[in-house]
C-alpha positions in Angstrom: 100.2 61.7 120.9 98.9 60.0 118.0 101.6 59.1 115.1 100.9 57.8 111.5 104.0 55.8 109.4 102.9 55.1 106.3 105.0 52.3 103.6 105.0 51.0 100.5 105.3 53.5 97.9 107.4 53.3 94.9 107.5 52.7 91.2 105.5 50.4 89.2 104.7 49.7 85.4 100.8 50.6 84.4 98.6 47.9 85.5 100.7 46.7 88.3 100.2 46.5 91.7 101.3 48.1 95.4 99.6 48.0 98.9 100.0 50.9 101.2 100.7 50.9 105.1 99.9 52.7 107.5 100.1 52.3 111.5 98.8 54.6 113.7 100.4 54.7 117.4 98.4 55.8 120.3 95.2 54.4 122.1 91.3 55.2 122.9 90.5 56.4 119.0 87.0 56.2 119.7 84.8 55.7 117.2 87.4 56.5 113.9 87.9 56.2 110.5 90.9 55.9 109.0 92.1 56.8 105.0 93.7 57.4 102.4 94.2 61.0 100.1 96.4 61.3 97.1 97.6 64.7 96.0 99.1 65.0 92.5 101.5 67.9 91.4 99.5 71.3 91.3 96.5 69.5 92.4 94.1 69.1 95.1 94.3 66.6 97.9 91.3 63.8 97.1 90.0 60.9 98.8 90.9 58.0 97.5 89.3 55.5 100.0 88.4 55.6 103.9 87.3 52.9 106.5 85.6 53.4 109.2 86.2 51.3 113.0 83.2 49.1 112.5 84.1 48.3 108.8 82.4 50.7 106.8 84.3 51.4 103.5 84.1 54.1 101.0 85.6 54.2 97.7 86.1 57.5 95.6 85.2 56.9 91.7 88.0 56.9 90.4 89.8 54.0 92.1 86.8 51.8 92.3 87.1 48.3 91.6 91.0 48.4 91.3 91.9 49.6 95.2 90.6 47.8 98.3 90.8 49.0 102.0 91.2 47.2 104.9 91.9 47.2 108.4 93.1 45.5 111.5 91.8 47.4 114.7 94.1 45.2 117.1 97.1 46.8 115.2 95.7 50.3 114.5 96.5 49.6 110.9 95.5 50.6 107.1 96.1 49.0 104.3 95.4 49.9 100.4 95.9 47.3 98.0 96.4 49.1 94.6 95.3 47.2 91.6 95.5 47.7 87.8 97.2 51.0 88.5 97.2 53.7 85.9 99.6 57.0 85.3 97.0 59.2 86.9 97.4 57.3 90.0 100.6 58.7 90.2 100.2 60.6 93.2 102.2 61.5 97.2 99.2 59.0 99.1 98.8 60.4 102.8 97.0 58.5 105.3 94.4 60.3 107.4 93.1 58.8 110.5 90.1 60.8 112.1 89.7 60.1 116.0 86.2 60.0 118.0 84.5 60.8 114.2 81.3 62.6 114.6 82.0 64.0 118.1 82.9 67.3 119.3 86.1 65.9 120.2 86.9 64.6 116.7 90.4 65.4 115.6 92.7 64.5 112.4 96.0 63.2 112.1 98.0 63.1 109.1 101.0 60.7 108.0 103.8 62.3 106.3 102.9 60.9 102.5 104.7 58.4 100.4 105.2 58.5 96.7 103.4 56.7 94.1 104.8 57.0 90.7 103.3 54.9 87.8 105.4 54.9 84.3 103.0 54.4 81.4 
C-alpha cells in the first residue's frame, strides 16, 4: 500500500524560504510522476510543480523561478525548495504521486497536506 509523509511546512516572513518533503513508501511505481498542489482557503487545488521518474519537471506560472523540484528515486522522495515566497503562497501543499503514469493501471495517491503560511 502506497503511503505519502509529507514535512516542512510552517511560517515564514515574505521573501523567505522553506523546502517541502515528501516520501512515498511502497515499491514497483512504474513509470511515475510525483508533485506538488497547494489549495488556498475557498479555493481550488493547483499544481504547483510535478517531476516525472526520468526527470522531467514542470513548473506552474506562478511559482516559476522562485520553487525548484527535485527528486531522489532510490529514496522515493520529493522535495520543493520554496524561494522568495510571497502571501499568496500561503497555502495547505499536498503531495501527489501518480504511479505507472500513462497506463491503464495508473493510480494517485495523496499525502495528507502540510501548512504553508506566509506573513506579509
Amino acid at each position: 500500500q502506497v503511503q505519502l509523509v509529507e514535512s516542512g511546512g510552517g511560517l515564514v516572513k515574505a521573501g523567505g524560504s522553506l523546502r517541502l518533503s515528501c516520501a512515498a513508501s511502497g515499491s514497483d511505481f512504474g513509470r511515475n510522476v510525483m508533485g506538488w498542489y497547494r489549495q488556498a482557503p475557498g479555493k481550488q487545488r493547483d499544481l504547483v510543480a510535478n517531476i516525472f521518474s526520468g526527470g522531467s519537471t514542470y513548473y506552474g506560472e506562478s511559482v516559476k523561478g522562485r520553487f525548484a523540484i527535485s527528486r531522489d528515486n532510490a529514496e522515493n522522495t520529493v522535495h520543493l525548495q520554496m524561494n522568495s515566497l510571497k502571501p499568496e503562497d500561503t497555502a495547505v501543499y499536498y503531495c501527489k504521486l501518480t504511479t505507472n503514469w500513462g497506463t491503464m493501471r495508473a493510480a494517485d495517491y495523496w499525502g495528507q497536506g502540510t501548512l504553508v503560511t506566509v506573513s506579509s
